[in-house]
N, C-alpha and C positions, 0 to 999 in steps of 0.2 A: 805161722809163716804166711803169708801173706805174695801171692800171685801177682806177676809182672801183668800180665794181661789177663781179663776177664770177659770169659765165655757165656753167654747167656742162651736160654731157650728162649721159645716165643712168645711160652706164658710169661718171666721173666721179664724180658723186654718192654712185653707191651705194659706189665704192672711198671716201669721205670717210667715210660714215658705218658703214662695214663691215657692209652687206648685199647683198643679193645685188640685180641690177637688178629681178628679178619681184618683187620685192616696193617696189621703185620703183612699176613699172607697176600691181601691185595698188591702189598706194594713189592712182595717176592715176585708174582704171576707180573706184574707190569714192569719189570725190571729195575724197577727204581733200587730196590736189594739185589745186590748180584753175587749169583754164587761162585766161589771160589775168590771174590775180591770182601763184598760184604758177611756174608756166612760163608760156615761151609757146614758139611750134610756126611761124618763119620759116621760109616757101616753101622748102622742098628741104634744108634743116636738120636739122629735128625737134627732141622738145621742148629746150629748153632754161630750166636752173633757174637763180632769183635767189638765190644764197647766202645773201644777208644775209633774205631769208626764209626760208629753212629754219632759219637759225637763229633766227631768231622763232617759228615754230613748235615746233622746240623747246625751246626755255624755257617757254614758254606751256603747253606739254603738262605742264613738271616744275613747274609752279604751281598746278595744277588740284590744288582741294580733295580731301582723302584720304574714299572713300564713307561711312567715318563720321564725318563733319561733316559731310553734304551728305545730302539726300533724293534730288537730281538720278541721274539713271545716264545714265553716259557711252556716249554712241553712236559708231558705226563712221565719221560726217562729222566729227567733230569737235566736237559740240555734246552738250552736258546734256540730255537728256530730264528733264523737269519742274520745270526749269527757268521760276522767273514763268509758270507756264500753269494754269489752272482744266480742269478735266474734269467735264463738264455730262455727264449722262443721256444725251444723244443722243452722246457722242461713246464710248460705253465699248462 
């Protein structure tokens, strides 16, 4: 029988996407993995990832506009800086 969803560890993971697990864990500490949306971390477990989000995230990543089309610049969370936001005098 065969699992509607599948749970990965971080050795796991990182053998799927061929790197190395610190750079799993980098991208846990820099929030780019977020817990409780991307893993989650069951008493005496640890983390464990939802596949079918990782692979959301990556595709998501290979749709992101190329920087020339876009004013935006891509940050280390995951998000567009200037992206929809005004910058007022007080904030420069």
């Amino acid at each position: 029988m065969q699992a509607t969803e599948e749970y990965l560890t971080i050795e796991e993971l990182s053998s799927r996407l061929k790197i190395k697990p610190k750079t799993i864990k980098n991208k846990m500490a820099s929030g780019i993995f977020r817990k409780g949306v991307d893993y989650f971390s069951p008493a005496g477990l640890g983390p464990r990832f939802k596949w079918s989000v990782v692979v959301a995230w990556i595709e998501q990543r290979e749709n992101i506009r190329p920087q020339a089309e876009s004013d935006s610049i891509p940050m280390a969370r995951g998000y567009l800086l200037g992206q929809g936001s005004v910058v007022t005098d007080n904030q420069k």
